[in-house]
Structures are given as structure tokens and as C-alpha cells.
N, C-alpha and C positions, 0 to 999 in steps of 0.2 A: 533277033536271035537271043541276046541275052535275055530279054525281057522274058520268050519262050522256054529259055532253056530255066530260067531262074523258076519259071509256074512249074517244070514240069519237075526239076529238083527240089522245087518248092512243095510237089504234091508229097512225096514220102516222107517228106521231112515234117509236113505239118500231122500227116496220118501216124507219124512218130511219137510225134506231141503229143499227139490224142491218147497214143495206146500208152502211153510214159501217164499223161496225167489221171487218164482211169483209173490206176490202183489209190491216186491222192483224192481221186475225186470222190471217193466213200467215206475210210479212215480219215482222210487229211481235213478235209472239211468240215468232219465233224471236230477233230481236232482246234481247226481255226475258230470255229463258233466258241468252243470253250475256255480258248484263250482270250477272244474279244468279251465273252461274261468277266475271265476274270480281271482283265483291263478295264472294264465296266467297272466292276465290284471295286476294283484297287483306285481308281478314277474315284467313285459314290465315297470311299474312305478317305481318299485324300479330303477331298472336300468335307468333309462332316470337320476331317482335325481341324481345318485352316477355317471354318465353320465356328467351330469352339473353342481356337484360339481368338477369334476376333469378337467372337461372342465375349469368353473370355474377359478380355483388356477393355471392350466397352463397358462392361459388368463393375468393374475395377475401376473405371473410368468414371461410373454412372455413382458405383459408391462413393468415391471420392469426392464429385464434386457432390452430392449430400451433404456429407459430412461438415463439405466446407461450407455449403450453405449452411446449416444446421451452427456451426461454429459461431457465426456473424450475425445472426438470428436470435432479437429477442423473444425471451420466454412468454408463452400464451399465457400464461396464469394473472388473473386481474391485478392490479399495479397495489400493489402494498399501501400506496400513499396515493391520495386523487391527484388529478395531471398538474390542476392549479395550486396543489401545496405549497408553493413555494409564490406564489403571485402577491400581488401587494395588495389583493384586496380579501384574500384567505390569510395571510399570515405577512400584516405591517409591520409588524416589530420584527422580525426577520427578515424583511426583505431586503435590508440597506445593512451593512455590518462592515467588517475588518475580516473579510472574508480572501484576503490575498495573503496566506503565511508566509512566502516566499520572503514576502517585503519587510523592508525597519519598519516602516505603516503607509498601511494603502488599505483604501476605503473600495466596495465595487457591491453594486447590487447583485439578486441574484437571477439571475438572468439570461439565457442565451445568448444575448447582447447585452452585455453591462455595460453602463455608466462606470467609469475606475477613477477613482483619483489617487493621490501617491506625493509622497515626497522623495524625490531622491537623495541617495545620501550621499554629501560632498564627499564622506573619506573615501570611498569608491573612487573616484580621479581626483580627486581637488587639493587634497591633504600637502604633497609635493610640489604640485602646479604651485599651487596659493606661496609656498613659503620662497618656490625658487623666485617668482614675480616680486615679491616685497624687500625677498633681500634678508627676512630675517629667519630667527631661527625658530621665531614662537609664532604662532597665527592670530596676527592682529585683528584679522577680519574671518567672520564665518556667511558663507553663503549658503542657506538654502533653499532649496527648488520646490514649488509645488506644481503638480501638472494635474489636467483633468484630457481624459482620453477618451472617445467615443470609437465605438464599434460599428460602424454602420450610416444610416441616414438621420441619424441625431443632431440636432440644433446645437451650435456652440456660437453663443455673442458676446465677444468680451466688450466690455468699456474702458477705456484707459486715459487715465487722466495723466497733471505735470508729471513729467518727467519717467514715463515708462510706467509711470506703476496703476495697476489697475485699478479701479473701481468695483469693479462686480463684471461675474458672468453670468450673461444669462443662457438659459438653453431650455430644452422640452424633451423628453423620449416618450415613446408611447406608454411604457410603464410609472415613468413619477410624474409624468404630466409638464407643468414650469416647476422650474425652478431656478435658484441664484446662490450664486457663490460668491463671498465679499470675505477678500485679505486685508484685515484692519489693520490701521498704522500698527507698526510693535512701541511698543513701550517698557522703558524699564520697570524688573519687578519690584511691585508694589507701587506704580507708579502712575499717573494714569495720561503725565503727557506724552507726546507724542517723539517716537528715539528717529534721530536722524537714519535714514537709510536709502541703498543706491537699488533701484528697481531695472530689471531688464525681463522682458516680456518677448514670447516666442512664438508662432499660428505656426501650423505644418499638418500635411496631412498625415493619417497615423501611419507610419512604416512598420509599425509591427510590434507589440510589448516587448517580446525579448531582443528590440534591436534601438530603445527607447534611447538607454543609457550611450551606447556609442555615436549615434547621433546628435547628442548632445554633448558629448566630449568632443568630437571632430569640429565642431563650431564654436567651441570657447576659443576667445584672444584675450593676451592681454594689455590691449590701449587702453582697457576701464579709467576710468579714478574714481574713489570714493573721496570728493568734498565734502563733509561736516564743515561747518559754520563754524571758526575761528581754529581751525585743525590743518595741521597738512595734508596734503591729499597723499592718498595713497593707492598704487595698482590693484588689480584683483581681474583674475577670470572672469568674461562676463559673456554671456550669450550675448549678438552683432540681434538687436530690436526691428523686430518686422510684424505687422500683421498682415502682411500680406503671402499670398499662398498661391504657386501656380497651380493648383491641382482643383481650385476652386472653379466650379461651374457658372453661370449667367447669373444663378441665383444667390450666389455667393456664397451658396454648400456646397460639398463634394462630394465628388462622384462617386458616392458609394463606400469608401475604404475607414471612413471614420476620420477624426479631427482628434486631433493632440496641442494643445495649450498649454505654455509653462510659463509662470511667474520665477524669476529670480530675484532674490531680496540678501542684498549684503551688507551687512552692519557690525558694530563690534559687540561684544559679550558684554556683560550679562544683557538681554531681555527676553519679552515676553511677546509672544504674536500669534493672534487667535484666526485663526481660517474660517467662517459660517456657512453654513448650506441652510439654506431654507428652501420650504416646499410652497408652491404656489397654493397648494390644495389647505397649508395653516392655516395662511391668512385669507381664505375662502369664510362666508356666510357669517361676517361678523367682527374678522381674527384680525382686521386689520392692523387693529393699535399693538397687537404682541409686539415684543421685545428682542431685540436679537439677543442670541444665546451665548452672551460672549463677557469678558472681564470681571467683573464681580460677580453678575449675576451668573455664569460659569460658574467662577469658581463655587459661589453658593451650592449651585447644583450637585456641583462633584463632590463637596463633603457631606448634602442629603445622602446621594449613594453611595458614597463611604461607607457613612453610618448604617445603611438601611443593608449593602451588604454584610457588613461586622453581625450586624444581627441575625442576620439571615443564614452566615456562616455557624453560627455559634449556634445556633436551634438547630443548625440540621445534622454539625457531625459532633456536638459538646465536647471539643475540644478541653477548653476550660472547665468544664465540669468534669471531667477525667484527670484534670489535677495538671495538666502539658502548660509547661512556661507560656508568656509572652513569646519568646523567641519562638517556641518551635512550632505555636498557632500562627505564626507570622509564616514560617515555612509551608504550613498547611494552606492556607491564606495563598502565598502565591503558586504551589503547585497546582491549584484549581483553577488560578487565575492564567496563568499561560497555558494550561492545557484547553478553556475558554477559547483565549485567545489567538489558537493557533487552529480553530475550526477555518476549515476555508470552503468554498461554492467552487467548482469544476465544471467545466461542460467542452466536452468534444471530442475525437473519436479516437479509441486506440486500438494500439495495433495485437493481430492475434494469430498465432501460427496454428492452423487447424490441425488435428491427431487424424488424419488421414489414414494410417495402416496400421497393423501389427507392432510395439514394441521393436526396436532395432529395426524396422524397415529402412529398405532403400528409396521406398518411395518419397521423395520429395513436394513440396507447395509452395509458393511465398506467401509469406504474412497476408492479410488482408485484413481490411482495416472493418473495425466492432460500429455500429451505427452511433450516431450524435446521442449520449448520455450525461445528463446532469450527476453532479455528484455529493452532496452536502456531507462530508468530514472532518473530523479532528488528524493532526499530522502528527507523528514521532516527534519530530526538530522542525522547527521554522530554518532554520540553517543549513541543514543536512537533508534530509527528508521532508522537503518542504509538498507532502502528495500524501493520498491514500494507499495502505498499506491492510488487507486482508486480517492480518491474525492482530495486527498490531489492535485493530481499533473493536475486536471485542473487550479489550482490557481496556480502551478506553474509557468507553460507554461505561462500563461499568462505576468510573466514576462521575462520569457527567449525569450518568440515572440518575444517583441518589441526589444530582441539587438541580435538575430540570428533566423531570421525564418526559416532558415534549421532545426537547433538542434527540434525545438520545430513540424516541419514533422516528425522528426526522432522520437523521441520521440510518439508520439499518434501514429504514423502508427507501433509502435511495439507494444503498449498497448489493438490497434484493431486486431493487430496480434494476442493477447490470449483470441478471440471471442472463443466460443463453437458453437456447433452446434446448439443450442436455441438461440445462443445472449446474450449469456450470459458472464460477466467477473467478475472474484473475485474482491474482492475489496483490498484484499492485498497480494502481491505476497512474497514465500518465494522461492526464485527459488537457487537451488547450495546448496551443505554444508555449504561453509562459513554463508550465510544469515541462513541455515536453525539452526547451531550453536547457533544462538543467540537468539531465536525465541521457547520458554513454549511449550510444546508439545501440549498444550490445546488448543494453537492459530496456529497451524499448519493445520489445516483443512481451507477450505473453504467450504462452503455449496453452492449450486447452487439454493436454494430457496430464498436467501440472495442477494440483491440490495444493490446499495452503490449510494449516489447523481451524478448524469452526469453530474460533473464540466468541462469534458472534452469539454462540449459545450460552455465552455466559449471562450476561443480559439476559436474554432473553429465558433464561432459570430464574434469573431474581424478578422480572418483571410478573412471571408466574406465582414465583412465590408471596411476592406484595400484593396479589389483585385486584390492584387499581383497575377500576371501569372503564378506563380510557386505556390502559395496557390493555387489556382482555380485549377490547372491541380492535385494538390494532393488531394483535396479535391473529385473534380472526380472519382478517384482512390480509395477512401474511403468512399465513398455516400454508397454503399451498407451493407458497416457493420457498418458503424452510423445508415444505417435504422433498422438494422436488432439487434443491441443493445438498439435502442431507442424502437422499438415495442416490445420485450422480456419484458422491464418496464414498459410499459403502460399495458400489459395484464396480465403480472405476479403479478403487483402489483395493482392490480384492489382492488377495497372497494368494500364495501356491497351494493352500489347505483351508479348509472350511475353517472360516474365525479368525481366519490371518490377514493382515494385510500390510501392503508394501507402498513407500513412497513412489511414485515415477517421479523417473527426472532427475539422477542422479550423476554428477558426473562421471563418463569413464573414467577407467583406471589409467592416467597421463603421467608417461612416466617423472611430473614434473608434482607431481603432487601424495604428499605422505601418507593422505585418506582421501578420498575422492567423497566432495562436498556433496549435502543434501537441501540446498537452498527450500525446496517446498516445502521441509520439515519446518522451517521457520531458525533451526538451529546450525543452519548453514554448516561447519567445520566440526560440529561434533561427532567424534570417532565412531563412524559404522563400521560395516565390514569391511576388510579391504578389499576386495574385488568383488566388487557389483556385480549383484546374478540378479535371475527371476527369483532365485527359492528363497531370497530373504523375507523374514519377518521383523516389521517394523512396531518395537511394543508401543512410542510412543500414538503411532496413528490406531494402532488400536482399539489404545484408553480413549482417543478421541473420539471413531467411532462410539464406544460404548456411550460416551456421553451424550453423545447427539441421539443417540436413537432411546436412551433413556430420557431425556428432554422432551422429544418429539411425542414418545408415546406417553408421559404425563399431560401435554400440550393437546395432545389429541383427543385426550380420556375429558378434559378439562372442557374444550368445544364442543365433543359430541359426537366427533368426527370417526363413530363405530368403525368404518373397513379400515381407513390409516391405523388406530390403534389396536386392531388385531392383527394386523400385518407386523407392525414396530414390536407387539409385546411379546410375543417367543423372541425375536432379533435380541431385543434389550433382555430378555432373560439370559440366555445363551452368552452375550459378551459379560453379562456380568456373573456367570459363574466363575466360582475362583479355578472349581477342575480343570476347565478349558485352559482359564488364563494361565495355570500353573504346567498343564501340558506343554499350550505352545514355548512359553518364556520362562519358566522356572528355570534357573540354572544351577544347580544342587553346586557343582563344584566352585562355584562363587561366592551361593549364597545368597543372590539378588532375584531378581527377572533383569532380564535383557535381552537385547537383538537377536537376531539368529541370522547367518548366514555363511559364504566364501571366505574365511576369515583367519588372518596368520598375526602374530602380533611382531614376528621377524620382518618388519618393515622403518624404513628408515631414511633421511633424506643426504648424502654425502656428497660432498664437493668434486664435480667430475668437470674441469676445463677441456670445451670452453663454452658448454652447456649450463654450468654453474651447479647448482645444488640439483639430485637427483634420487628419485627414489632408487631404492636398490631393496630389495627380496631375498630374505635370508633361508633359514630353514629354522622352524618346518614348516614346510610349503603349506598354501593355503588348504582348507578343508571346509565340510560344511560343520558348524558349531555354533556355539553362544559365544555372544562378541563381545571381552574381557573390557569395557567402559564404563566404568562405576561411574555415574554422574547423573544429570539431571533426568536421561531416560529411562535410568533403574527406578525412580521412583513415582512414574505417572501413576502406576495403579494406585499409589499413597496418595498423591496431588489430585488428583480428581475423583479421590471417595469412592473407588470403586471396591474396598477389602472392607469384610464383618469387620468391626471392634474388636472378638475373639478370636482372628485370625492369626495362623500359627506364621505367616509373613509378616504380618506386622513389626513385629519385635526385631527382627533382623536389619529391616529397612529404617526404625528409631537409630539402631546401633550403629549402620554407616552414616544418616545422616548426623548424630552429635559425636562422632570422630574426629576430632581436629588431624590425624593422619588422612581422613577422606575426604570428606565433604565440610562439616564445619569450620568457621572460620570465625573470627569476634568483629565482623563485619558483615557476613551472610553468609550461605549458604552456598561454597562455589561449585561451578558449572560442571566442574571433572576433578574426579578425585587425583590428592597430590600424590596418590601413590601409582599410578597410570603413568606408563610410559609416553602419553602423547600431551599430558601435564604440560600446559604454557608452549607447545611445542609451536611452532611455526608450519602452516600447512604446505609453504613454498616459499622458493626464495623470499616472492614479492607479496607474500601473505601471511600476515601475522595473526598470532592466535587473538581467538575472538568466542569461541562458547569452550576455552579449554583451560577454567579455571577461574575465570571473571567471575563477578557476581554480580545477577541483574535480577532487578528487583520484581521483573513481573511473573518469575518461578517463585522467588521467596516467597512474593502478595501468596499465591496457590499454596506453598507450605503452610504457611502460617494462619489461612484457614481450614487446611488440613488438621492440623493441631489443634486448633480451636474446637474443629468438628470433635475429633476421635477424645479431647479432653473432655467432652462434656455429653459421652456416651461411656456407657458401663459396659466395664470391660477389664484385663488383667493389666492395660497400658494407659488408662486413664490418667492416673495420677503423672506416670511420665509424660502423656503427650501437653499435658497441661503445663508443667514446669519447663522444656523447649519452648513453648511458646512465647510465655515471658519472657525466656532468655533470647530467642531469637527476633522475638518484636525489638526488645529493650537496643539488641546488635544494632538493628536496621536502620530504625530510625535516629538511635544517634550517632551513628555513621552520616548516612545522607545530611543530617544537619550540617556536621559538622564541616562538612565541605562546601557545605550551600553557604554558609558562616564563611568560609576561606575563601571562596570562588564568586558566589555571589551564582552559582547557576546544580541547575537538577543535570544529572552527567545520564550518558547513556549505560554505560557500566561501570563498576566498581573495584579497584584491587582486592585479591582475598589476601593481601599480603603486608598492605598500609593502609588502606580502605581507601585510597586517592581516585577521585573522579578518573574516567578512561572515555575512548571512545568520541563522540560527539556529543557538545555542548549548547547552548541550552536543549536537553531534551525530555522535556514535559510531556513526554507519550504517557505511557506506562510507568515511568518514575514518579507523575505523581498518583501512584496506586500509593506512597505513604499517606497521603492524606489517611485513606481508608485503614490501613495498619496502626494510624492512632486514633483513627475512631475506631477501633476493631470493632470492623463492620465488613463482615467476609460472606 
């Protein structure tokens, strides 16, 4: 019944449904089909967005890691220098040198795997050890350490005769073949018997160069005695004697990590003690009877090259025929000789932070490490800056050109050697442990967004200018990655206006800092704008520009090289127009050229507890304008030759430079004028001034061949630029003497206020461009 009664209530009710869903079943349906398109259609859009956002972020994704490839990636262009340049059988006489700066002296081929040897220096730990052990107050006894270290699967065989002290080592690598090393008894000077002394000998496998020193101070005791023969004995630190080494394999080499060997030799003052290296390949096909190179015949040797350098000095820069003292040829003398001597070989890989996005992106990368690169350069300071340094070492070169123009091919055809695949080259390399040792984890990065001055083109102007057959055929050789570095800077570091350009890499504006530093400018602290924007123009970068692309396209016109030199030649026209340069930088209300950007000089740094010194922003608030810094970047377009003889700039730019209110000083040239408010200033609590007012002499070298230049071109400022010159040569260099007289070292910067060494000492970078200054030879 229900079932019945449900069909038969069930029939009108369905026949309900029907005649209800009729009027839908026309309109409605058609209705629903055009809602389902456009859920369709709204569906097809969704997807296309979520389609092109993931499109999108892989695109971003795909460029980035480009980039980063492209970052870590060396330059395709044929190597500047061939691969074995540096082999022992292309270049002997360079292969073995004093090629570790870092050290008092350490010997190391050059090499991916060096052979190193090295003394260490007692006063490093021993100084206090030594006197607390004896009890006195003077150092009766000196000990020093020589070690020889291997990198690898190289042969080390000492021989060790009475009493710890050695005989000779022998060993083999695959580049010097055998050889042997023999610590001759010492003797007193002038003497040729034999000086009592206490030996202690040490085998270990290598633990690491920068970990050499504290493994050998954790092993000094002191049970020593030094017995001499009718003398009391007396204590002394002494390495605990072993040759033996767990780390040794079956064959009695090791596993791979390299061998470290140190002799210890302690005796009293005064003597003399000679170290030999001989090569097995001397006494080959004949050489047996040779001599070792030690005692007289030494010292014979060393005053052949004495003399044979004194001569060789003196023909190339005529010191003395310029009329320069003794003394100040002596000063000449050693700023060649420690700029020489503070060349060092590099090889290994650093680290580089790829420019992955836009300027102030958020997008982030880690560092990733630069492939295994050799590096043959001159350092700043063996002390300080014991590494290659970008801007630093085109003012090197420039004086190692004029007394070996091989060293100074060698040198830039390895520094082109660390192009990337953009053209790019850091501006300071940390290449190996050892360098990497010494070097704040914070400065261990390089950034590829990051420009550093192309000093290298100074060289490489003069080597054009001299042409030598061996410069031109290197240059040849190298045309392709000077183009290909010099156009990386001109597009990378493009301004906001055609002909402008700006440093990256600038620090924000921290409210802990007076002027936010410009470390790629090379002038770190010197006052730019105070608030970092895009629209700044940077005059110094440039003048530098103009110079590269002036260089490039003489360089080009010079090889042959038609499409680079009709590319370069409008470029170099166009920067060295004075219109342009006087558009962008001209600043009428100062009187100079200079920067341009964000820029308030109501800035200040005041004592705010318990944050300590703080900038603080006055009025009138920043603006876009020319940035009131009289100093060494008002005068690039003067430093680098880029203004006629005739020009109505000239004169102005004479007028603040011999201003003793601005720039002059009766010691140089200093960095910011004393009448600038950021004069000596401190850029932060914990940072003192450093390009704000010093005087360093490798802007003065640029002046004073500016000078030279514009004195000996006709013009209405000849006669003046010529009489500055004298005067500011005559400042320079007896300033720098007379401190090299008082100190006994080349300083890194100079007061303009007492002329007193500043900064870091010995540094034979660029300080000694005096040489050059008294041979004026610019």
C-alpha cells in the first residue's frame, strides 16, 4: 500500500517536476552551458596565470643560475700567457724565488704544488719562552728554525748525523727533479771554524701552512741544554727529536698530504749559517766537481750582484746622473728592491658572490668558489697585505716595467688570466690557505657586481708607448681580454645618463657611518654623497673609463684590430670631450668638477649612549646636487690627462691644487681639502680617517706626471705647471726620505701635517713609485 500509494502520489508529483522543469529546460540550460564556458574560460585563466607564474620563477631561476655559472666561469678568450709560462723548463730563472710575501723568508716554487721552504721566526713565540727558561733578562741563546714542506706525493729523505743535526735532505718532485738541501755547521763571522750549536730535528706530516707555527709551538719544552765545550749549560726551548711519523705509509711516504721537516739550531750570537739547495739536474752531464754555493764563495757571489745590480740600477733610472745623493739612491735602491721582493706565486681558489639580480634585490645566492687559478704578483706590504690587490698593482707594474719588462708580462698576463666569463676580475685575490689565513672572513668574498680602478692600463700605455717587440707581440696576446675587461666596466658600471657612470657597491647609508664608504672606488672613505642612490655620478670612474677606452682604442689602431677600434673610437671621443665632461661634473658654484648625487653636507657623527657615536641629519635635507669634496676626485680629469693645455679648467684646478688652505701641503698633495668638513674626520666610531687628508703617494706619482705633461705642452699654464712640479717633486721625495732615514721603512701613507709615516709599514706597493719621481720618469 505504501509502496502503491507512494507510485500513485508519486505520479503527479513527478509530472510536476516535469512541467516545473520545462520552462528551465529552454532558458536554464542554455543558461548553465554559459556558465560552464565561463568556468571553462575562468579555469583556461587560472591556469595560463599559475602557468606564468611558474613559468615566471623558473625563468628567474634559469637566469640566475646562469649568471652564477657565468660568475665561476673562465673567460674563453686565448690565455694571455701559454699554460707552461711558468714551468721550469719555459722560464728557470723564475721558477724557484721568494715567492711567499707573507713570510720574514720563505723560499717556494711556482707551482700548484710547491716545494716551500721557510724559516720561522723565533720572536713569534720564542722571544718570552726563551728568557722566562734562562732566567735572564737578555737572550743568551737564539734559535732558528728552518723547515722544508711538501704539498703532496713528494720525496722528503733527511740524513741526520751526531747529535740531531742533519746532514742533508734529500727529495725529488716532478718539477725540480732531485734534489738536496745541506745546513752547514755556522760559524762565527769571518770565521771559517765550526760554532758550537744544539740541533733538534722534527718529520710530521703537513697539517697545513697556516697551522705550521702553532704546531710547533705546542711541542716546544723546556728540558733542552745547550752544552758548549767548557761553558755552563744552559735551558732553551727545543722541539722533543723524532723522525719518525705516524702518518707514514709502507713505503715510508705519506699518504698524500705532504711532509714537513724542520731543523732547529740554537747557539749564541754573533754567527753565520748558510742553508744550500742544490739541483740534481747541476751536477748532471759533467757538473759533478761544482762547488757548493756557500761561505766565501757566497759571499763572492753576492757582491758580483751587488755590483752588477748598482750598475744596472744606475743605467736604467740615472739616479746619479740627476745629481740625487748617495742617500737618496740608496732609498731608490731599496724601494725597488722590496717591491722585487715582495712579488709572490698564488694558486687556489676564491670565493665570489655572483650579481644574480637587479641592484638592491632581494634575491639572495651563497658565494661559490672561482676555479683553481695561478697568480704571479707584486703585494702592497709583506706585513699587511701580504696578497694581490686589483688597482694596487697597476702602479706596481709600472715600476717593475721600467727594470724588467718580462716580470711585469708575467705578471698582468696572470691577473687577465682571472677574467670570468663577463670580464670580469675581483679586485682582491685571496688565492691558497696561507693568504686565505690572514684575510676576516668578511673580506673573503668578492662580488662580481663590484669594479675596482683599471690601473692595469697604465702599464700597459707605457708598454705601447715603448714598443718593445716583445711588449707588442704580448700585448697581441692579451688584446682580447683587456677588451673584454675594459667593456664589462664601461656597461657594468654605466650612470643614470649617457657618459655617466657610477661605482656599485657602495655602503648603505648605516646610521653608524658619517659617509657611507666606496671600497671599489679603491678610495674607500672618501666623501661621496651622503645617501647612496642610483642617480649618482662618479667623476673619478669616469676619467677611468675615458682612459681605458682611450688606451684600448690606440692599442687596437696599433694591432689592426679595425672593428674593436671603430667601436672604442667615437666611445673615446665622446669621454674625452671637455662639453660632456663639463655637463656632467662641472660645478660652477665650487669651481671644480665633482660628484654628483643625494647629497646634504648637514651630516654629522654625535655621541648617542649607548649606541655610541651616531650619524645624525641636519638640515638642509639631502638633494640631488654636486658633492662639496675638494680632493683627490676633483682632480682626475687633471691626473689622467684628459683636459687641452688651453683649457679654461685648468687654471682653476692648478689654483686648489697649490693652495695650502686646500690641497697642498710641504709634504704632498693631501687627499681632502683642509677646508671640508669631513677633513681628518673619522668615518665611525671604529674607523679612522684614511683618504681624508693623508697623503699617498700613488695620486701624487699621477700629479706630478700630470705636471710634467701640461709643463711641457704650450699653453697659457705651462710655465706654472712646470714650476709645481719641481716644487711638489722636490716635497715628495724628501719627505719620504726623510722618514725612510728615521724609520728605516716606505710607509703606507703620509701626514699633510708633519709628514710622519701613517698607516702600514714596510709598504713597498706603490710608495715605491718615488723611485720613478726621481727619475722623473712618468
Amino acid at each position: 500500500m505504501a509502496r502503491g500509494e507512494r507510485r500513485r502520489r508519486g505520479a503527479p508529483a513527478e509530472g510536476a517536476r516535469t512541467a516545473e522543469r520545462a520552462p528551465r529546460g529552454g532558458p536554464a540550460r542554455r543558461d548553465g552551458r554559459v556558465g560552464g564556458a565561463r568556468g571553462a574560460v575562468g579555469g583556461a585563466a587560472l591556469a595560463i596565470v599559475v602557468l606564468s607564474v611558474v613559468l615566471g620563477l623558473l625563468g628567474c631561476w634559469l637566469l640566475s643560475w646562469h649568471r652564477v655559472r657565468r660568475a665561476v666561469t673562465l673567460h674563453s678568450a686565448p690565455p694571455a700567457l701559454p699554460p707552461d709560462s711558468s714551468s721550469p723548463a719555459v722560464a728557470p730563472d723564475l721558477f724557484w724565488g721568494t715567492y711567499r710575501p707573507h713570510v720574514y723568508f720563505g723560499m717556494k716554487t711556482r707551482s700548484s704544488k710547491p716545494l716551500l721552504t721557510g724559516n720561522l721566526d723565533p720572536g713569534v713565540f720564542l722571544s718570552s719562552l726563551v728568557t722566562q727558561a734562562t732566567g735572564t733578562s737578555a737572550l743568551p741563546l737564539v734559535s732558528l728554525f728552518f723547515y722544508v714542506v711538501t704539498d703532496g706525493k713528494e720525496v722528503l729523505k733527511p740524513e741526520v748525523g751526531a747529535k740531531g743535526q742533519l746532514k742533508f735532505i734529500s727529495g725529488h718532485t716532478s718539477e725540480l727533479g732531485d734534489f738536496r738541501f745541506t745546513l752547514l755547521a755556522p760559524t762565527s763571522p769571518g770565521d771559517t771554524t765550526p760554532k758550537y750549536g744544539s740541533y733538534n730535528v722534527f718529520w710530521s706530516s703537513n697539517p697545513g701552512l697556516p697551522l705550521l707555527t702553532e704546531m710547533v709551538k705546542s711541542r716546544l719544552n723546556s728540558w733542552f741544554q745547550h752544552r758548549p765545550p767548557g761553558a755552563s749549560p744552559e735551558r732553551y726551548l727545543g722541539l722533543p727529536g723524532s723522525l719518525k711519523w705516524e702518518d707514514r705509509g709502507p713505503s715510508g711516504q705519506g699518504q698524500g698530504q705532504g711532509q714537513f721537516l724542520i731543523q732547529q739550531v740554537t747557539l749564541k750570537v754573533p754567527f753565520s749559517v748558510d742553508l744550500v739547495f742544490e739541483s740534481g739536474s747541476a751536477r748532471a752531464g759533467g757538473n759533478q766537481a761544482l762547488e757548493q754555493l756557500a761561505g766565501s764563495l757566497l759571499t763572492q757571489a753576492l757582491e758580483s750582484h751587488a755590483e752588477a745590480f748598482t750598475e744596472r740600477f744606475e743605467k736604467t733610472f740615472q739616479l746619479k746622473e740627476r745629481g740625487l745623493s748617495p742617500e737618496e739612491q740608496a732609498l731608490g735602491q731599496a724601494a725597488l728592491s722590496g717591491l722585487l721582493g715582495g712579488i709572490g706565486y698564488f694558486y687556489g681558489q676564491g670565493l665570489v658572490l655572483p650579481d644574480v639580480g637587479a641592484e638592491g634585490s632581494d634575491q639572495k645566492v651563497d658565494p661559490a668558489l672561482f676555479p683553481p687559478v695561478p697568480l704571479f704578483t707584486a703585494v702592497p706590504s709583506r706585513s699587511f697585505f701580504p696578497r694581490g690587490f686589483l688597482w694596487d698593482e697597476g702602479f706596481h707594474q709600472l715600476v717593475v716595467q721600467r727594470w724588467d719588462p718580462q716580470l711585469t708580462r708575467e705578471a698582468l698576463g696572470h691577473w687577465l688570466g682571472l677574467l670570468n666569463a663577463d670580464g670580469w676580475i675581483g679586485r682582491e685575490q685571496v688565492l691558497g690557505d696561507e693568504a686565505r689565513a690572514r684575510v676576516p672572513p668578511e673580506f673573503l668574498v668578492q662580488r662580481t657586481a663590484h669594479a675596482n680602478p683599471p690601473t692595469l692600463l697604465l702599464p700597459v700605455a707605457h708598454m705601447l708607448e715603448g714598443g718593445d717587440p716583445a711588449d707588442l707581440a704580448f700585448l697581441r696576446r692579451a688584446f682580447p681580454r683587456l677588451y673584454a675587461w675594459f667593456s664589462w666596466l664601461h656597461q657594468s658600471q654605466a650612470g643614470p645618463v649617457p657618459l655617466s657612470y657610477r661605482w656599485r657597491g657602495r655602503d648603505p647609508a648605516l646610521p653608524t657611518l658619517l659617509n657611507p664608504k666606496t671600497l671599489p672606488s679603491g678610495l674607500d672613505d672618501y666623501p661621496r654623497a651622503s645617501h647612496p642612490s642610483a642617480n649618482e655620478r662618479h667623476l673619478d670612474l669616469r676619467c677611468w673609463v675615458a682612459l681605458g677606452a682611450r688606451v684600448l682604442m690606440q692599442l687596437a689602431e696599433q694591432l689592426g684590430e679595425t672593428e674593436a677600434a671603430a667601436e672604442l673610437g667615437p666611445l673615446a671621443a665622446s669621454l674625452e670631450a671637455e662639453e660632456s665632461l663639463e655637463e656632467l661634473h662641472w660645478a660652477p658654484e665650487l669651481g671644480v668638477f665633482a660628484d654628483f648625487g643625494n647629497h646634504t653636507k648637514a651630516v654629522q657623527l654625535k655621541p648617542r649612549p649607548p649606541q655610541g657615536l651616531v650619524r645624525v641629519v641636519g638640515r638642509p635635507h639631502p638633494r640631488l646636487q654636486y658633492v662639496d669634496a675638494l680632493g683627490y676626485v676633483s682632480l682626475f680629469p687633471f691626473l689622467l690627462r684628459l683636459l687641452d693645455p688651453n683649457s679654461s679648467h685648468l687654471g682653476p684646478l692648478l689654483d686648489v691644487l697649490a693652495d695650502s688652505r686646500q690641497l697642498w701641503s710641504p709634504f704632498g698633495l693631501r687627499s681632502l681639502a683642509a677646508s671640508s668638513p669631513f677633513y681628518r674626520q673619522r668615518n665611525s666610531e671604529h674607523d679612522p680617517p684614511y683618504w681624508r687628508g693623508a697623503v699617498w703617494f700613488n695620486v701624487n706619482y699621477l700629479a706630478l706626471g700630470s705636471l710634467h705633461h701640461y709643463g711641457h705642452l704650450q699653453g697659457p699654464h705651462q710655465a706654472r705647471a712646470a714650476k709645481l712640479h719641481r716644487e711638489l717633486r722636490a716635497n715628495l721625495i724628501g719627505n719620504v726620505w726623510r722618514q725612510y732615514q728615521a724609520t728605516g721603512f716606505l710607509w703606507e701613507q703620509y701626514s699633510d701635517q708633519d709628514g710622519r709615516g701613517m698607516g702600514c709599514r714596510p709598504f713597498q706597493g706603490w710608495t715605491s713609485l718615488v723611485l720613478l719621481a726621481m727619475a722623473e720618469d712618468y
